[in-house]
PyMOL Python script that loads the backbone (N, CA, C, O; Angstrom):
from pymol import cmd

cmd.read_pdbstr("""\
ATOM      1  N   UNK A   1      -2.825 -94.330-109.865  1.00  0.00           N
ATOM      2  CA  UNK A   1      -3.040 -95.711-109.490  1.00  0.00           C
ATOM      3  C   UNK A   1      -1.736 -96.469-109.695  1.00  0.00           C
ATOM      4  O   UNK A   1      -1.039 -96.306-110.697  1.00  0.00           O
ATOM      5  N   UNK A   2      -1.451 -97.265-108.752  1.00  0.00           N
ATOM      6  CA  UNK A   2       0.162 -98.154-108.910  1.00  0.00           C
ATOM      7  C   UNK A   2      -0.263 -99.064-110.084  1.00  0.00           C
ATOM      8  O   UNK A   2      -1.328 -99.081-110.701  1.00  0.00           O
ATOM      9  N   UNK A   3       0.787 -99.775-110.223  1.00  0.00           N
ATOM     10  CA  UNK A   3       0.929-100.799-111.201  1.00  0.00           C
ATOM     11  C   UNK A   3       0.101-102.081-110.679  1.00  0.00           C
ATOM     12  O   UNK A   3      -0.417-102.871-111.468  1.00  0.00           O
ATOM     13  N   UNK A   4       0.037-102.193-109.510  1.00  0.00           N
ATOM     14  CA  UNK A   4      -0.853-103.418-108.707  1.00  0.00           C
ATOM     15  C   UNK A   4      -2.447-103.491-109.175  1.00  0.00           C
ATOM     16  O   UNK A   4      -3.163-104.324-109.730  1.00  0.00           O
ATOM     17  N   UNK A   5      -2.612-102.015-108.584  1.00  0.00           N
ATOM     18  CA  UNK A   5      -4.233-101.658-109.131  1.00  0.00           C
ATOM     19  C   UNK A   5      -4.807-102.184-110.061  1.00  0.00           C
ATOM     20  O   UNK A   5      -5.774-102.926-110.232  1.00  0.00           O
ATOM     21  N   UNK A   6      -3.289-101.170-111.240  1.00  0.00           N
ATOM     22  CA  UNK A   6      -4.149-101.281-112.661  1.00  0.00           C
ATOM     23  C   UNK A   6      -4.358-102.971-112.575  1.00  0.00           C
ATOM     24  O   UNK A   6      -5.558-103.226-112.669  1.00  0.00           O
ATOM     25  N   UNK A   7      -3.503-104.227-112.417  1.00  0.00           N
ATOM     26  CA  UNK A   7      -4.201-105.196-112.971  1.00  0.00           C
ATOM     27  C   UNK A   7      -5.489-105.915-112.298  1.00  0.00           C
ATOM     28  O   UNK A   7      -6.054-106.900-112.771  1.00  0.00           O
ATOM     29  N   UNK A   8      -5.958-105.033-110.741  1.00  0.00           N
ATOM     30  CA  UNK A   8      -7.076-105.526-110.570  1.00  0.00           C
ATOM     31  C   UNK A   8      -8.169-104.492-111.051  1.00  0.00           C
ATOM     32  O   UNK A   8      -9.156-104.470-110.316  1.00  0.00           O
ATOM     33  N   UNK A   9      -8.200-103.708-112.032  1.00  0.00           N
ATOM     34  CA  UNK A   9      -8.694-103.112-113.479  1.00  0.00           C
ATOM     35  C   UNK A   9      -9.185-104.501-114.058  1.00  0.00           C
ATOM     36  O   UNK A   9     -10.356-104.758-114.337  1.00  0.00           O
ATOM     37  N   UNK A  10      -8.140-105.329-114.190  1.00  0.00           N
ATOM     38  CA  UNK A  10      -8.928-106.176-115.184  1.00  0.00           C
ATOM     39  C   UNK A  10      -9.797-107.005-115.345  1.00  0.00           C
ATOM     40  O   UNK A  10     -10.252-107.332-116.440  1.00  0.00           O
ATOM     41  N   UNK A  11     -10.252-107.607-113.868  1.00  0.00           N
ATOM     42  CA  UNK A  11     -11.438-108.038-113.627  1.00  0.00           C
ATOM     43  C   UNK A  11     -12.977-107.169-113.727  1.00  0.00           C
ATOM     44  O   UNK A  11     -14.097-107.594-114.011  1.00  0.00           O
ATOM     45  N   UNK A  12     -12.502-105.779-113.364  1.00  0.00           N
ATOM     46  CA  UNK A  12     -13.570-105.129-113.299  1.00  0.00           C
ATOM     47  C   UNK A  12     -14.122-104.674-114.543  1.00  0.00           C
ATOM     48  O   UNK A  12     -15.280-104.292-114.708  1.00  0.00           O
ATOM     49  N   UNK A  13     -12.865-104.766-115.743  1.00  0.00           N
ATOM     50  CA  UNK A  13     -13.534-104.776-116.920  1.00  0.00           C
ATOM     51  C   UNK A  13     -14.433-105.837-117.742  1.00  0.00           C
ATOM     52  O   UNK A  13     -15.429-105.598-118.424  1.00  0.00           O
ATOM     53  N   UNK A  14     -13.951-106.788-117.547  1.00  0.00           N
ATOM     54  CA  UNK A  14     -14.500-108.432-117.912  1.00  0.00           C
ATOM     55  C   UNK A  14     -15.911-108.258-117.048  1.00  0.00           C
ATOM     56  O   UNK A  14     -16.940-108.428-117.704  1.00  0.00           O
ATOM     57  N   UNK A  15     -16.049-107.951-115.701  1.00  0.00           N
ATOM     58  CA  UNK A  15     -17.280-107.989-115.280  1.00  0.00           C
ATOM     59  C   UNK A  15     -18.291-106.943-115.983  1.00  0.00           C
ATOM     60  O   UNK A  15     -19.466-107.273-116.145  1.00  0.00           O
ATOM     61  N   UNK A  16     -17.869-105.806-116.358  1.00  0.00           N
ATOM     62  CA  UNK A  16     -18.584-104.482-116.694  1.00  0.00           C
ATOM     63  C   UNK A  16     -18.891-105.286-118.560  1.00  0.00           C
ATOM     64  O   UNK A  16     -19.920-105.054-119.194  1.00  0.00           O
ATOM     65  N   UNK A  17     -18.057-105.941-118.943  1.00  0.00           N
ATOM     66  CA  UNK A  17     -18.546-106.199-120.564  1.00  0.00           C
ATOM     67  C   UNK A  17     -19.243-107.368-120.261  1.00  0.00           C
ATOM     68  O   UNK A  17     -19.461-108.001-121.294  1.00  0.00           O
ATOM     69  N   UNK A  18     -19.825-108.090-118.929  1.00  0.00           N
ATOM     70  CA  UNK A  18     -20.581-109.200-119.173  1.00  0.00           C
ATOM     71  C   UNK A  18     -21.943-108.736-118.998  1.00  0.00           C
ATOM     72  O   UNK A  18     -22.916-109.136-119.636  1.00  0.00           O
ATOM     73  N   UNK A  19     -21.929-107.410-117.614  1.00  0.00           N
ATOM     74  CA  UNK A  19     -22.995-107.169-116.816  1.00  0.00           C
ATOM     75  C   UNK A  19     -23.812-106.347-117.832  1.00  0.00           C
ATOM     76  O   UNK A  19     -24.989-106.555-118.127  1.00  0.00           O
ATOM     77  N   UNK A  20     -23.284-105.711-118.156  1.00  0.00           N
ATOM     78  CA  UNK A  20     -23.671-104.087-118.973  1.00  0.00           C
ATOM     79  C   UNK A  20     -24.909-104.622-120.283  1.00  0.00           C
ATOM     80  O   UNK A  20     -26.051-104.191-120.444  1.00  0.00           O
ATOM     81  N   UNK A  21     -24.382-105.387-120.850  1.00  0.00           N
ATOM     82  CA  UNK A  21     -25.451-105.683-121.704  1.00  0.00           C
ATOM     83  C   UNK A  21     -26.674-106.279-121.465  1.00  0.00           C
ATOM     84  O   UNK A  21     -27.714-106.132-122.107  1.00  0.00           O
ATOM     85  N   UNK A  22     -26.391-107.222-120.120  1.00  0.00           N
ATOM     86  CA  UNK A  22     -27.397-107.950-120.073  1.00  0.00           C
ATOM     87  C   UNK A  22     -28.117-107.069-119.108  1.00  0.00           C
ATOM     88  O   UNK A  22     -29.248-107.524-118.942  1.00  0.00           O
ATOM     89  N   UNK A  23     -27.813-105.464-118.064  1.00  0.00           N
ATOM     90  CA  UNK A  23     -29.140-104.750-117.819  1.00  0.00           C
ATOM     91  C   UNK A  23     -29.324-104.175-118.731  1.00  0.00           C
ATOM     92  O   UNK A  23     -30.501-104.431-118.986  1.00  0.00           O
ATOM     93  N   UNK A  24     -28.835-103.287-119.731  1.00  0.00           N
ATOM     94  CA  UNK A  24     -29.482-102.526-120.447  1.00  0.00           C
ATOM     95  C   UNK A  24     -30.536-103.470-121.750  1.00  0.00           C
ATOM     96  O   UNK A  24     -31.582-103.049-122.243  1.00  0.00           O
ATOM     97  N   UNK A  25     -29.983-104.548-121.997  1.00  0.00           N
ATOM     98  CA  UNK A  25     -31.271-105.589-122.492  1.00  0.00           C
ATOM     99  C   UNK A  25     -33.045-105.749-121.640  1.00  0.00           C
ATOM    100  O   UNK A  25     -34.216-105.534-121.954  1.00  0.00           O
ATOM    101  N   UNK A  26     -32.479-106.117-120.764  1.00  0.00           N
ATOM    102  CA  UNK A  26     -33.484-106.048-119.715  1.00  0.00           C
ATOM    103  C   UNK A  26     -34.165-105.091-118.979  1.00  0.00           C
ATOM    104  O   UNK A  26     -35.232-105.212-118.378  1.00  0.00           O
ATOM    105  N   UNK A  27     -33.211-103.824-119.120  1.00  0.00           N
ATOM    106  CA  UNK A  27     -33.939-102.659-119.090  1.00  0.00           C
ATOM    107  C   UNK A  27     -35.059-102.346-120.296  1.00  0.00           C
ATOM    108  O   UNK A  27     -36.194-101.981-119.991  1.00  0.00           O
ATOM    109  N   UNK A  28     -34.688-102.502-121.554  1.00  0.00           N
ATOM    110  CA  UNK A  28     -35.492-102.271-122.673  1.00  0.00           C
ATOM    111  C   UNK A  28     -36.440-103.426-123.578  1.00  0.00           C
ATOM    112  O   UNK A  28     -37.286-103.343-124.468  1.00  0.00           O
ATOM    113  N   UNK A  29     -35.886-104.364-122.927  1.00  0.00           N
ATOM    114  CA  UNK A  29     -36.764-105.439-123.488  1.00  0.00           C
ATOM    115  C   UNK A  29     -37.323-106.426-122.733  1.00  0.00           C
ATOM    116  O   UNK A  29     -37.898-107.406-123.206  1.00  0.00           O
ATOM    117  N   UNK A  30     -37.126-106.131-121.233  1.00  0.00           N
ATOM    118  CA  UNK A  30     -37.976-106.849-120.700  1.00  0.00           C
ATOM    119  C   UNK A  30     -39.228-107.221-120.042  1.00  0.00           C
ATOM    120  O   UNK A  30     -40.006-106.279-119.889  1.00  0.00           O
ATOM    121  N   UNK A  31     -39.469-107.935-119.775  1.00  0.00           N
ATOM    122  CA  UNK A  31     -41.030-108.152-119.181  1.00  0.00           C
ATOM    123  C   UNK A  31     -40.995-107.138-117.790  1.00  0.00           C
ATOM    124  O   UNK A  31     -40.002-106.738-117.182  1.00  0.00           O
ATOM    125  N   UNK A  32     -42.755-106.814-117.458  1.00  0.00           N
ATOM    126  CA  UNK A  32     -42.921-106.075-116.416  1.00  0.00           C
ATOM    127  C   UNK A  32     -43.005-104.520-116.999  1.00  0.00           C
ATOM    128  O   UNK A  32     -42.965-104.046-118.134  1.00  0.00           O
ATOM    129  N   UNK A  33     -43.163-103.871-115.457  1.00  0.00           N
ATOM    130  CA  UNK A  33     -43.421-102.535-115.826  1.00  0.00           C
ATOM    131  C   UNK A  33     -42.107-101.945-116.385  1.00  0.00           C
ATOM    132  O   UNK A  33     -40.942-102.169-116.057  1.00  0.00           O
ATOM    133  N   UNK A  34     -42.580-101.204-117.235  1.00  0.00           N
ATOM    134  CA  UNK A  34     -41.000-100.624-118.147  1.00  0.00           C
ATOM    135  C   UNK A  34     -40.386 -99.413-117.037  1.00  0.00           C
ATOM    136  O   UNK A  34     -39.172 -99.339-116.849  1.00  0.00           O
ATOM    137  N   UNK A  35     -41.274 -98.558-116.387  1.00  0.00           N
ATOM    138  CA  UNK A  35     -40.419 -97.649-115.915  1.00  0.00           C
ATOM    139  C   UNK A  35     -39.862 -98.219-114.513  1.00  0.00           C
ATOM    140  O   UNK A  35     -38.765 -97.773-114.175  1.00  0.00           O
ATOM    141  N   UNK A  36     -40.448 -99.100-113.703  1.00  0.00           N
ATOM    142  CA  UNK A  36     -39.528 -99.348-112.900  1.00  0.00           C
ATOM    143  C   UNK A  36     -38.142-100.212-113.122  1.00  0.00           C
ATOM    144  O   UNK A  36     -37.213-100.258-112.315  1.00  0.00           O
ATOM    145  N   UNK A  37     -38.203-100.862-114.348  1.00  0.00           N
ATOM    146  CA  UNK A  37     -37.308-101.359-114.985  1.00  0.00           C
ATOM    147  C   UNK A  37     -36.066-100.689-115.446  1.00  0.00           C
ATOM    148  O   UNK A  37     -34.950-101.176-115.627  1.00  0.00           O
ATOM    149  N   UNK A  38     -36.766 -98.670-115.699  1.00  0.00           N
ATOM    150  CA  UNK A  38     -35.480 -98.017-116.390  1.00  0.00           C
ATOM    151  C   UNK A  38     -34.904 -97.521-115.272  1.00  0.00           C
ATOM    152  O   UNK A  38     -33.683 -97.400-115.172  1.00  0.00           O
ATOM    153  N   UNK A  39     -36.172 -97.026-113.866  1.00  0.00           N
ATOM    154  CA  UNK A  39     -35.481 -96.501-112.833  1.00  0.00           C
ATOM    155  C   UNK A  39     -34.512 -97.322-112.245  1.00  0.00           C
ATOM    156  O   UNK A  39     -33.429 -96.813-111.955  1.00  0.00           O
ATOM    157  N   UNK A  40     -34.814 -99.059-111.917  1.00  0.00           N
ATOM    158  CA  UNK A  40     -33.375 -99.733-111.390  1.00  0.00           C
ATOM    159  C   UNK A  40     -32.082 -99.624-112.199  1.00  0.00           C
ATOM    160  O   UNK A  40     -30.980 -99.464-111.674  1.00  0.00           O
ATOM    161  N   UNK A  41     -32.342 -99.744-113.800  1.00  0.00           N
ATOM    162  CA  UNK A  41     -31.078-100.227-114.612  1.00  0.00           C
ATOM    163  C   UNK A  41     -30.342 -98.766-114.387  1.00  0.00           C
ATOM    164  O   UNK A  41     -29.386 -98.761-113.611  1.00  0.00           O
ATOM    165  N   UNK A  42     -30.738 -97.490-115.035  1.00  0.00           N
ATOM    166  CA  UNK A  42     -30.155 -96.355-114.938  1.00  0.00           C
ATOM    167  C   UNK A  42     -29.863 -95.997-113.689  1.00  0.00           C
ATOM    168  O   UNK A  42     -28.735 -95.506-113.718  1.00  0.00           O
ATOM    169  N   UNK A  43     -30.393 -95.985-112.355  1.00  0.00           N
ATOM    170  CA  UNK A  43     -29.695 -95.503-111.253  1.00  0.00           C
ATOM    171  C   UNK A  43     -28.664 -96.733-110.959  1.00  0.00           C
ATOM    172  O   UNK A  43     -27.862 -96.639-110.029  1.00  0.00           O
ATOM    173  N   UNK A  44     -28.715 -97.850-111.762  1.00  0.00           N
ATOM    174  CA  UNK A  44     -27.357 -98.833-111.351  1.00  0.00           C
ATOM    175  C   UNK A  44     -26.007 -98.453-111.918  1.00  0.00           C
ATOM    176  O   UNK A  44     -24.881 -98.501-111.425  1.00  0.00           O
ATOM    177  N   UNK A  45     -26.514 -98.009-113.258  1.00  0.00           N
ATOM    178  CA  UNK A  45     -25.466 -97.375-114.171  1.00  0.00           C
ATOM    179  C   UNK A  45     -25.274 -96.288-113.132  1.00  0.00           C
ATOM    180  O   UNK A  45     -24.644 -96.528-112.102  1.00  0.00           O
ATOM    181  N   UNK A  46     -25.697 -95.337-113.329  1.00  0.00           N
ATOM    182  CA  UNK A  46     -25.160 -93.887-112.495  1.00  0.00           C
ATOM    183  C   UNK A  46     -24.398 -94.345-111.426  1.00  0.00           C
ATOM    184  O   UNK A  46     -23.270 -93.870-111.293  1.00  0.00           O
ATOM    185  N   UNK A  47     -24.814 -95.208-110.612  1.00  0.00           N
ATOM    186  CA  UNK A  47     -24.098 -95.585-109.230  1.00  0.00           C
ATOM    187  C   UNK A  47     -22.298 -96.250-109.736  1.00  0.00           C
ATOM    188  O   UNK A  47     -21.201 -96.015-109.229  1.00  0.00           O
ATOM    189  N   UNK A  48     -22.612 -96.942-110.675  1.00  0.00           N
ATOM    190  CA  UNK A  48     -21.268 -97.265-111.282  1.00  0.00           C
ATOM    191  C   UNK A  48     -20.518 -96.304-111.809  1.00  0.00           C
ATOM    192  O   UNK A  48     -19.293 -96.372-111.707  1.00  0.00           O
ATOM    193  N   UNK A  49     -21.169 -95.200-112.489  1.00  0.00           N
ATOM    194  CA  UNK A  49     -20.208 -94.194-112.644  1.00  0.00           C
ATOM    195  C   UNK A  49     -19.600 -93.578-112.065  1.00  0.00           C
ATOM    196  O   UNK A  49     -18.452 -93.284-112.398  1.00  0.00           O
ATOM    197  N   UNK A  50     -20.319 -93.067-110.715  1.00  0.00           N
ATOM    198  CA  UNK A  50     -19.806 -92.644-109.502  1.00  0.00           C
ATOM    199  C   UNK A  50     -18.720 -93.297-108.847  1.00  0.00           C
ATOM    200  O   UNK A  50     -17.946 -92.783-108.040  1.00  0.00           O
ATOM    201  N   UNK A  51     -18.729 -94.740-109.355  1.00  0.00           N
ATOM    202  CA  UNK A  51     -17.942 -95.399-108.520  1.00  0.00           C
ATOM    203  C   UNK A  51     -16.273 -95.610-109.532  1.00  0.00           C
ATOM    204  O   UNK A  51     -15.172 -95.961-109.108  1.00  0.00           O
ATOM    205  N   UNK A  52     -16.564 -95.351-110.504  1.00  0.00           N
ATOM    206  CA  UNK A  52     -15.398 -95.503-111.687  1.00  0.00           C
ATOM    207  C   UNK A  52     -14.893 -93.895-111.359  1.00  0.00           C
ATOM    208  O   UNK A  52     -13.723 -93.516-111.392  1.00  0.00           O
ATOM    209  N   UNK A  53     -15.656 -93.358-111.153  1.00  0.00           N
ATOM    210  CA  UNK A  53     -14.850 -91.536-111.056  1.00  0.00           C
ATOM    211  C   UNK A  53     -14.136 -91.765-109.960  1.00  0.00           C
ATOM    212  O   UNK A  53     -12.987 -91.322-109.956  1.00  0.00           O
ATOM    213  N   UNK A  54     -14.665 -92.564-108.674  1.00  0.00           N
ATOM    214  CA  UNK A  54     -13.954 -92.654-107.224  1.00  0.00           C
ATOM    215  C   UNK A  54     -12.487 -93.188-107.638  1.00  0.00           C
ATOM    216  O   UNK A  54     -11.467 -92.563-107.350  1.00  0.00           O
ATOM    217  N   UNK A  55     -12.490 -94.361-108.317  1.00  0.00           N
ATOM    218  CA  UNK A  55     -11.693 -95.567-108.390  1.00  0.00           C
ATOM    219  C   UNK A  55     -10.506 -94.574-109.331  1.00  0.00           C
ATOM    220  O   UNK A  55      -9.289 -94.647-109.167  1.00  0.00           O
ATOM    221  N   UNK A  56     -11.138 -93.745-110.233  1.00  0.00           N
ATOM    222  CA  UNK A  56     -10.010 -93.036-111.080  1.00  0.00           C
ATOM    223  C   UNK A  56      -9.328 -91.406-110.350  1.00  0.00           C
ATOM    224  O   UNK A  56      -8.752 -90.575-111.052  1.00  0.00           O
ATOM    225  N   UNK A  57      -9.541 -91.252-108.968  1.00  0.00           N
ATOM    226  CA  UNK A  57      -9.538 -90.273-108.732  1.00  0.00           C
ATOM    227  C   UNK A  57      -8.403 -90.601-108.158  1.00  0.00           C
ATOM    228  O   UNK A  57      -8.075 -91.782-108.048  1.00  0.00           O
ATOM    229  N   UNK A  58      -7.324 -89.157-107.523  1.00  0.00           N
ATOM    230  CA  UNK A  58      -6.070 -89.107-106.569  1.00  0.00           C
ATOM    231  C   UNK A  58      -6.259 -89.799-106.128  1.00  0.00           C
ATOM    232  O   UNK A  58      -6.341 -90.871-106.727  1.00  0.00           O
ATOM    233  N   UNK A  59      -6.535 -89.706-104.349  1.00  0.00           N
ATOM    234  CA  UNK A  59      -6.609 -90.042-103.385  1.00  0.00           C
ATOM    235  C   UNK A  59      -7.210 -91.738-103.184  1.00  0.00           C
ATOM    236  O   UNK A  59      -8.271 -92.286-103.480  1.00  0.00           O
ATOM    237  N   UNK A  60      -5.970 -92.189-102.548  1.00  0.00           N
ATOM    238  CA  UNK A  60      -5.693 -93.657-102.859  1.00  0.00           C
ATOM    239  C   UNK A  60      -7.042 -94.289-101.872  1.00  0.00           C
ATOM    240  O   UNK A  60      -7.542 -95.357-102.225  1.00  0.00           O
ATOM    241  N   UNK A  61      -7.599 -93.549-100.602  1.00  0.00           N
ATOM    242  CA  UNK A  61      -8.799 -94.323-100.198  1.00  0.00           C
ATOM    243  C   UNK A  61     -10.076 -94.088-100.615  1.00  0.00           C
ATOM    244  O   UNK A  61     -11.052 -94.792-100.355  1.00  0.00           O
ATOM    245  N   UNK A  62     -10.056 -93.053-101.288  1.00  0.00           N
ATOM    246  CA  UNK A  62     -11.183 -92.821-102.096  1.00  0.00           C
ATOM    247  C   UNK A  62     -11.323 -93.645-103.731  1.00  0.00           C
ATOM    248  O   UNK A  62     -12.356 -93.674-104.400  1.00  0.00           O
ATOM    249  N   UNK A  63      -9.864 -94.330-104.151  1.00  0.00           N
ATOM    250  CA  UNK A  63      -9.724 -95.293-105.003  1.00  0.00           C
ATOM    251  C   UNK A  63     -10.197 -96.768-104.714  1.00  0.00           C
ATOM    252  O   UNK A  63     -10.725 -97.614-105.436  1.00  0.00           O
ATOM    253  N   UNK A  64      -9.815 -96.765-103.402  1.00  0.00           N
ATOM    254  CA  UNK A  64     -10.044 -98.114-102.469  1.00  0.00           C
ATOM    255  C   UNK A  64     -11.778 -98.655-102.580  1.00  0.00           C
ATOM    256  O   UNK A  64     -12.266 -99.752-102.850  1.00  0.00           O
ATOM    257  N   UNK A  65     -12.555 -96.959-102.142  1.00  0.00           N
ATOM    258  CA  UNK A  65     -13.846 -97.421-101.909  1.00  0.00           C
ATOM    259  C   UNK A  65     -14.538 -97.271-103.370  1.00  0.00           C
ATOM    260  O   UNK A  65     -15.663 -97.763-103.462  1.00  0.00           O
ATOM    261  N   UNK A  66     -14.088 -96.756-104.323  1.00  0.00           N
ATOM    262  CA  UNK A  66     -14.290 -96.672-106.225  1.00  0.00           C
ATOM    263  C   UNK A  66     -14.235 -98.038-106.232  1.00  0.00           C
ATOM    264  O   UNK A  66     -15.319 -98.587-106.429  1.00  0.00           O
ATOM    265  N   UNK A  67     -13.549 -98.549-106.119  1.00  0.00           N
ATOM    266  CA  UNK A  67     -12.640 -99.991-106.792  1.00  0.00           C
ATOM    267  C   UNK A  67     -14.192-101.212-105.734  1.00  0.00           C
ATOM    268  O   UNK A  67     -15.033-101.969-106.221  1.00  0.00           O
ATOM    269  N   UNK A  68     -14.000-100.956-104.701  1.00  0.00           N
ATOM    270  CA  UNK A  68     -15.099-102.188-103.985  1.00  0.00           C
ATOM    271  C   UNK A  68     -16.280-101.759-104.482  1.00  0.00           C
ATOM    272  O   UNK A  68     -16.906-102.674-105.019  1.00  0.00           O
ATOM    273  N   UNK A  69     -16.936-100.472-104.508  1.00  0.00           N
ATOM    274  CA  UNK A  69     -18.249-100.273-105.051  1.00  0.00           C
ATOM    275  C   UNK A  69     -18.172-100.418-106.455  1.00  0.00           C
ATOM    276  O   UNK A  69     -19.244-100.648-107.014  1.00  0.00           O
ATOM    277  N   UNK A  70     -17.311-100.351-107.051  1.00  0.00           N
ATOM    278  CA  UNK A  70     -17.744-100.763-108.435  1.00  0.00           C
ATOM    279  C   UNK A  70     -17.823-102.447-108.817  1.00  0.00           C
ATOM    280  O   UNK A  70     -18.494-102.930-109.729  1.00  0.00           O
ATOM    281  N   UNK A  71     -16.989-103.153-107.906  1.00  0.00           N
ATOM    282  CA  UNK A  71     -17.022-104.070-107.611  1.00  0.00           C
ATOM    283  C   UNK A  71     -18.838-104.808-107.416  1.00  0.00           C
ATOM    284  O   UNK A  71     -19.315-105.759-108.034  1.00  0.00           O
ATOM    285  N   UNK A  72     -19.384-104.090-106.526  1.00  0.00           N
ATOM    286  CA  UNK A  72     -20.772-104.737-106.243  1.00  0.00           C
ATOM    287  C   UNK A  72     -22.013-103.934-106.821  1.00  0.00           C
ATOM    288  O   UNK A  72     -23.068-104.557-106.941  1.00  0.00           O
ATOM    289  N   UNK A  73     -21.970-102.758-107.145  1.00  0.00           N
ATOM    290  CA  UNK A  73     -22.657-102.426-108.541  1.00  0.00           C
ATOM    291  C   UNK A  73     -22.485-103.643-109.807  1.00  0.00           C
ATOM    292  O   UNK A  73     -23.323-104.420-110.266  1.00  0.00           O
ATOM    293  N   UNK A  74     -21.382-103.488-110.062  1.00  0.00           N
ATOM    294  CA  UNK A  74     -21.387-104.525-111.213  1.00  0.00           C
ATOM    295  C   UNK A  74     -21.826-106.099-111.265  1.00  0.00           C
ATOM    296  O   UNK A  74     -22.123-106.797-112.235  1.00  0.00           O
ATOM    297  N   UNK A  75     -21.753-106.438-109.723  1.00  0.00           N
ATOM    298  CA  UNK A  75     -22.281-107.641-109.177  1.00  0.00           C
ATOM    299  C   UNK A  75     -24.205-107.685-109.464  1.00  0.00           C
ATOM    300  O   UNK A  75     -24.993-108.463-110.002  1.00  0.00           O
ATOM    301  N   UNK A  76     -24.284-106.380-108.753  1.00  0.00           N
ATOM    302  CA  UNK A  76     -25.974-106.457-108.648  1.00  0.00           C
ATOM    303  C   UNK A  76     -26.477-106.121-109.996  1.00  0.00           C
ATOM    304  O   UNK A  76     -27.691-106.282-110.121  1.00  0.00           O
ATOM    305  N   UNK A  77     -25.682-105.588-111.292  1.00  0.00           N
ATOM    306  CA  UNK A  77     -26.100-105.509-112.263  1.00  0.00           C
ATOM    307  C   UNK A  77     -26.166-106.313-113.103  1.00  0.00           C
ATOM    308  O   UNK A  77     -26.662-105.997-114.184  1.00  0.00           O
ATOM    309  N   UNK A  78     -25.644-107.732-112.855  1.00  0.00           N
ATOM    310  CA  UNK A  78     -25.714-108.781-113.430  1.00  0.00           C
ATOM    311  C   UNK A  78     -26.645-110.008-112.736  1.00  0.00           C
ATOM    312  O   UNK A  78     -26.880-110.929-113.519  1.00  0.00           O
ATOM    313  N   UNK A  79     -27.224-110.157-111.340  1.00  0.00           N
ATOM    314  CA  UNK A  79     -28.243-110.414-110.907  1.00  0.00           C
ATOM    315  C   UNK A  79     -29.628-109.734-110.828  1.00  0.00           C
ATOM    316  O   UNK A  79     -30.689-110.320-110.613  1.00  0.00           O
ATOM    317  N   UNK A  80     -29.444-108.278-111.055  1.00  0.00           N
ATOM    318  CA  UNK A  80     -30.852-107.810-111.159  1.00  0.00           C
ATOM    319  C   UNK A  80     -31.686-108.220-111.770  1.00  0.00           C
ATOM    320  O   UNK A  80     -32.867-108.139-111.431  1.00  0.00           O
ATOM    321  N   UNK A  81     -31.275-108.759-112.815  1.00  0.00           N
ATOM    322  CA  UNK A  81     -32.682-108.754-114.025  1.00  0.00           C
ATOM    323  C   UNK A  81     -32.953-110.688-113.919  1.00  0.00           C
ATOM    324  O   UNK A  81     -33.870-111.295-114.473  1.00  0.00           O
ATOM    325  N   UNK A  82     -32.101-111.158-113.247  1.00  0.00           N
ATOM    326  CA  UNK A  82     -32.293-112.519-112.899  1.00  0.00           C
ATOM    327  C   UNK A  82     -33.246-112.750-111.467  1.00  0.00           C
ATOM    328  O   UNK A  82     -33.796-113.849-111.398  1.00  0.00           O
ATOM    329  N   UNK A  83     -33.456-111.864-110.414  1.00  0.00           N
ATOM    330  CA  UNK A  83     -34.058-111.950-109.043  1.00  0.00           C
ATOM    331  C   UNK A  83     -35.147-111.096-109.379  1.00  0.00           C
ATOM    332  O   UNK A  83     -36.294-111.433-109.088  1.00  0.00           O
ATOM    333  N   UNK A  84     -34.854-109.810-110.078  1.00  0.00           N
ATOM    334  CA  UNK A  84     -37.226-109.374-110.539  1.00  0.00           C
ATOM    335  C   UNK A  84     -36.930-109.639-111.544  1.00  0.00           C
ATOM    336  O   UNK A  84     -36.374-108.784-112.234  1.00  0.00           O
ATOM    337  N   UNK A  85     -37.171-110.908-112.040  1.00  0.00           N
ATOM    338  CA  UNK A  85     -37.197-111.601-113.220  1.00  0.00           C
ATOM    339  C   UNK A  85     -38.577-111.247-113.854  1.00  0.00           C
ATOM    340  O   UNK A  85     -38.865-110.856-114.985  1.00  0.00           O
ATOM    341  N   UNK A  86     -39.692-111.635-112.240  1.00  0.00           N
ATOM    342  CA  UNK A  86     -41.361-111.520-112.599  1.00  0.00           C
ATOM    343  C   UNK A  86     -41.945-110.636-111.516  1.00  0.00           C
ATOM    344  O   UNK A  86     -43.116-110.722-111.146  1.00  0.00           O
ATOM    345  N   UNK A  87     -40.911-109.640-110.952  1.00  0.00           N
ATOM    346  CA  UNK A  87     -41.449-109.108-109.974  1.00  0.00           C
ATOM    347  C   UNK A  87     -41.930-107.697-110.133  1.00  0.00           C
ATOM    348  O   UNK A  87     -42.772-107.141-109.427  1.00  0.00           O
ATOM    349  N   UNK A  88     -41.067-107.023-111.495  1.00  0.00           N
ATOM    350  CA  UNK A  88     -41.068-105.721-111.668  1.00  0.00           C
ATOM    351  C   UNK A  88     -42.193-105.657-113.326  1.00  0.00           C
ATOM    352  O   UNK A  88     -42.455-104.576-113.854  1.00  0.00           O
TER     353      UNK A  88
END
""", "prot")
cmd.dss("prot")
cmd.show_as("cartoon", "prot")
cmd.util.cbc("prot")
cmd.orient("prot")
């Protein structure tokens, strides 16, 4: 990864230490059915991992599409538990 990259790294970390707690809270402590609750939070996580392996890998367009999907994983993981607030 160039030197450019790494500092747009640093948004994606600030987003991942805001998002992260507040699904896995809401995965385990929130209202509604619990397992559809673990199936969204954990396949959101997994999807982010996938997308941090992309973003850390060689090949600079396969970094490209790491870097935007982790981008909106981390987006929807910080609105999920706000939109099925009372749905799940």
């Amino acid at each position: 990864m160039t030197h450019g990259g790494a500092g747009a790294i640093f948004p994606l970390l600030i987003l991942l230490l805001v998002s992260l707690p507040i699904t896995l809270i809401w995965v385990f402590r929130g209202q509604g059915n619990a397992r559809k609750r673990r199936v969204i939070g954990f396949s959101q996580i997994a999807n982010f991992a996938i997308a941090i392996i992309l973003c850390f890998s060689g090949v600079t367009y396969l970094q490209s599409i790491g870097f935007v999907a982790a981008f909106i994983v981390l987006i929807a993981m910080l609105f999920t538990p706000l939109v099925l607030k009372n749905r799940v």
